[in-house]
Short mmCIF file of the C-alpha atoms (twelve columns), coordinates in Angstrom:
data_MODEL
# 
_entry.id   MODEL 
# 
loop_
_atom_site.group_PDB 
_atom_site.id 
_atom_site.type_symbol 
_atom_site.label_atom_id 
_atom_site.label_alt_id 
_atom_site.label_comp_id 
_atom_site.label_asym_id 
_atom_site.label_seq_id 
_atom_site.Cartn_x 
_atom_site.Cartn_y 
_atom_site.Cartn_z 
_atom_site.pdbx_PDB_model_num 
ATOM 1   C CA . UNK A 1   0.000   0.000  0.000   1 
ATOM 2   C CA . UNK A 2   2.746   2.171  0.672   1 
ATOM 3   C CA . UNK A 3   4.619   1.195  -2.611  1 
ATOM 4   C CA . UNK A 4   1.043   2.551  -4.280  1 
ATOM 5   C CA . UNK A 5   0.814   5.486  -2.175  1 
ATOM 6   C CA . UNK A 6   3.956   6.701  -3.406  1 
ATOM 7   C CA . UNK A 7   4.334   6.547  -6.938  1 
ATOM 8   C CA . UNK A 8   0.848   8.126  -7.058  1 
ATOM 9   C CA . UNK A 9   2.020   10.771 -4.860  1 
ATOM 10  C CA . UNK A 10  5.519   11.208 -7.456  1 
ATOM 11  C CA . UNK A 11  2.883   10.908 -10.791 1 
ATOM 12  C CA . UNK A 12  0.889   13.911 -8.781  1 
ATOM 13  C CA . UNK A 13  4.009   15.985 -8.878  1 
ATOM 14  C CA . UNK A 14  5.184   15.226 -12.257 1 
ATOM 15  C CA . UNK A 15  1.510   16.128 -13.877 1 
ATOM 16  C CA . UNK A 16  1.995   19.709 -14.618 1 
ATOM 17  C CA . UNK A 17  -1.104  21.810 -15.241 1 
ATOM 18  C CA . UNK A 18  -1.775  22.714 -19.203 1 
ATOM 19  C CA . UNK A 19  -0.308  26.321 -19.380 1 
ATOM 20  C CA . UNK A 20  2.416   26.582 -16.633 1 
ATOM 21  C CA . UNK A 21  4.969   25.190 -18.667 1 
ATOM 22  C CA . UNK A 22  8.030   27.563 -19.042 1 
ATOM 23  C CA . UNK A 23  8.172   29.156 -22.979 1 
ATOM 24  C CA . UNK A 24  10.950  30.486 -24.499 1 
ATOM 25  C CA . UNK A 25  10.758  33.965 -26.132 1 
ATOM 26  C CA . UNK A 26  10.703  32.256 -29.245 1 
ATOM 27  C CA . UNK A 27  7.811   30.229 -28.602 1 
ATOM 28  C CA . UNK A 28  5.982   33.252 -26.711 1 
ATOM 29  C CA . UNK A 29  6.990   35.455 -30.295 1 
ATOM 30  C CA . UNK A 30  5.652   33.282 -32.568 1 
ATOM 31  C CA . UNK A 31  2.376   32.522 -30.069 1 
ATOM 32  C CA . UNK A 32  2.133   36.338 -30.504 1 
ATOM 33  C CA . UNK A 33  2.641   36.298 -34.325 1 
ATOM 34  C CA . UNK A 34  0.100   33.325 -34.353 1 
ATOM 35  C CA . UNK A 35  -2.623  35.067 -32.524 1 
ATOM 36  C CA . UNK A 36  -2.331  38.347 -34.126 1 
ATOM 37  C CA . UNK A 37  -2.441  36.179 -37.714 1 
ATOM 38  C CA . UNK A 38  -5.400  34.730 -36.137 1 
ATOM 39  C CA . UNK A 39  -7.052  37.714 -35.385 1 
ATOM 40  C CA . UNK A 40  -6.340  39.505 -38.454 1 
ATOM 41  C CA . UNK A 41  -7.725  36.680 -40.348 1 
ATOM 42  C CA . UNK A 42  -11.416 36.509 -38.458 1 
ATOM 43  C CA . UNK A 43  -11.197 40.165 -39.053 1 
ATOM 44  C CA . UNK A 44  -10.867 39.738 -42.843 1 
ATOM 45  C CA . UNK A 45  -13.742 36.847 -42.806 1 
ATOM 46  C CA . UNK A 46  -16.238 38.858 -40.242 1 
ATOM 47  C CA . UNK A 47  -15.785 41.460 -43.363 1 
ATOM 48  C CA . UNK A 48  -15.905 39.720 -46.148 1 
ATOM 49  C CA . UNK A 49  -19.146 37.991 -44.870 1 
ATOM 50  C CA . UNK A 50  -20.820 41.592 -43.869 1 
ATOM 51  C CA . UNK A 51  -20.079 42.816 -47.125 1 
ATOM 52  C CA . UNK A 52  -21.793 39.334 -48.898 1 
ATOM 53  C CA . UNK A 53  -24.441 40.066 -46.668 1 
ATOM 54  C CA . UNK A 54  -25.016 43.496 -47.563 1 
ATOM 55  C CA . UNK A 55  -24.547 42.873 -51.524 1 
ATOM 56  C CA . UNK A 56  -28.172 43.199 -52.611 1 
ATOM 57  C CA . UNK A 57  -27.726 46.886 -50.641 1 
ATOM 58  C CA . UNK A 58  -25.383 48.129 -53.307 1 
ATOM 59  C CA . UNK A 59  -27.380 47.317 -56.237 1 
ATOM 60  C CA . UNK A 60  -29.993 49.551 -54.549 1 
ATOM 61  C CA . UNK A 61  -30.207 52.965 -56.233 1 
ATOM 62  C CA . UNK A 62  -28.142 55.680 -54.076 1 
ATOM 63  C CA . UNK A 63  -31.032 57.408 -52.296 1 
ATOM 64  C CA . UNK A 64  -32.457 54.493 -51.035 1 
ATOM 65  C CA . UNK A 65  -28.961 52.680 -50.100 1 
ATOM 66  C CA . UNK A 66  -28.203 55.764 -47.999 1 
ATOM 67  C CA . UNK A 67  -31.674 55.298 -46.106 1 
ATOM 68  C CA . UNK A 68  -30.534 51.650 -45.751 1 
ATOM 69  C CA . UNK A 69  -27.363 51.878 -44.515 1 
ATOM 70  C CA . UNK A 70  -28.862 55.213 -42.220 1 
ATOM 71  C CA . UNK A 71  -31.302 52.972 -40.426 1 
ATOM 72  C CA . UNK A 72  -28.560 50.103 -39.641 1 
ATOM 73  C CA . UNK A 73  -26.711 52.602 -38.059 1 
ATOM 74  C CA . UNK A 74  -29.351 53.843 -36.021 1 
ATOM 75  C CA . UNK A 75  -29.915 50.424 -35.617 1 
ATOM 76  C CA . UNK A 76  -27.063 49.275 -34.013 1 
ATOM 77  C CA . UNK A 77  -26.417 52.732 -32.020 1 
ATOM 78  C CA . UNK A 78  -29.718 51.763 -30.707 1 
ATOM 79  C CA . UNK A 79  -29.143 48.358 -29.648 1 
ATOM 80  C CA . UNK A 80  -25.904 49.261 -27.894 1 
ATOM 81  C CA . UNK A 81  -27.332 51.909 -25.852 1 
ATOM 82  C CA . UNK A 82  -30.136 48.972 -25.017 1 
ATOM 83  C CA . UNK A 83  -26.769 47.133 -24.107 1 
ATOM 84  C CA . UNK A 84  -25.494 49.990 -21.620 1 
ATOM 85  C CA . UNK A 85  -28.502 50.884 -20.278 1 
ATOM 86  C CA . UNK A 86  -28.960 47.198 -19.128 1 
ATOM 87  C CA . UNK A 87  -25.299 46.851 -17.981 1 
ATOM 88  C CA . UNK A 88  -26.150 49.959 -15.737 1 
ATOM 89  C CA . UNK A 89  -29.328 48.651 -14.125 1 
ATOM 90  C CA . UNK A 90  -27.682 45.289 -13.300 1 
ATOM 91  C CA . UNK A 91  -24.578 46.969 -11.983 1 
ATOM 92  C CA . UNK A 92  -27.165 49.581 -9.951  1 
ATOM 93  C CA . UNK A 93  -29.064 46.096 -8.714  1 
ATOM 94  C CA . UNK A 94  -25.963 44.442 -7.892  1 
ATOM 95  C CA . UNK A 95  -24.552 47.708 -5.764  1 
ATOM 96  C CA . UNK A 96  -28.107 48.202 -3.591  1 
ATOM 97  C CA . UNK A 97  -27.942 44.275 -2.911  1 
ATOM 98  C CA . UNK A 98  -24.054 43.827 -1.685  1 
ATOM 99  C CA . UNK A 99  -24.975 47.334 0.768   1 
ATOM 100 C CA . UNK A 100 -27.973 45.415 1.891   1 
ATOM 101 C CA . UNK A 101 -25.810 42.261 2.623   1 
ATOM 102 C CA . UNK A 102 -23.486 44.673 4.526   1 
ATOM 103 C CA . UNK A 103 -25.711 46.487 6.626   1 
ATOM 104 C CA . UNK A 104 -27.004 43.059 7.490   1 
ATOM 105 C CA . UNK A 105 -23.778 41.198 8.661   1 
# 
């Protein structure tokens, strides 16, 4: 039993966790390189699939494009000010309820 408690024990400290291992600068340089690739390429795709989306737009004559691409934008500014607005209750909510736990304790 002892034998078994040990080597378990020794496999315990040999197991190291995924992403403590030691890197070299070149390893961490072309991690860097890799990610920024990475990123630039999503980039280029989130793009290139917004402007496929959007290709029926530009056959649309100009006034009507402009009232197109108008109202996305007001769209969008809309939505993210939804966005804020509901960040800010939540973090308002989340305030009145940690004063209420402290007056409390």
């Amino acid at each position: 039993m002892a034998v078994t408690t040990k080597t378990q024990k020794e496999q315990a400290q040999k197991i190291e966790t995924p992403g403590t291992e030691k890197t070299t600068s070149g390893e961490q340089s072309l991690r860097d390189e890799l990610r920024e690739d990475s990123q630039q390429f999503f980039r280029t795709f989130f793009r290139m699939g917004v402007r496929l989306a959007l290709a029926p737009v530009y056959f649309l004559p100009e006034e009507p494009r402009d009232h197109f691409v108008n109202a996305g934008h007001e769209f969008t500014r809309g939505f993210t000010s939804l966005a804020h607005e509901l960040v800010d209750t939540v973090d308002k909510f989340v305030d009145e309820v940690e004063t209420a736990l402290k007056r409390d304790a």
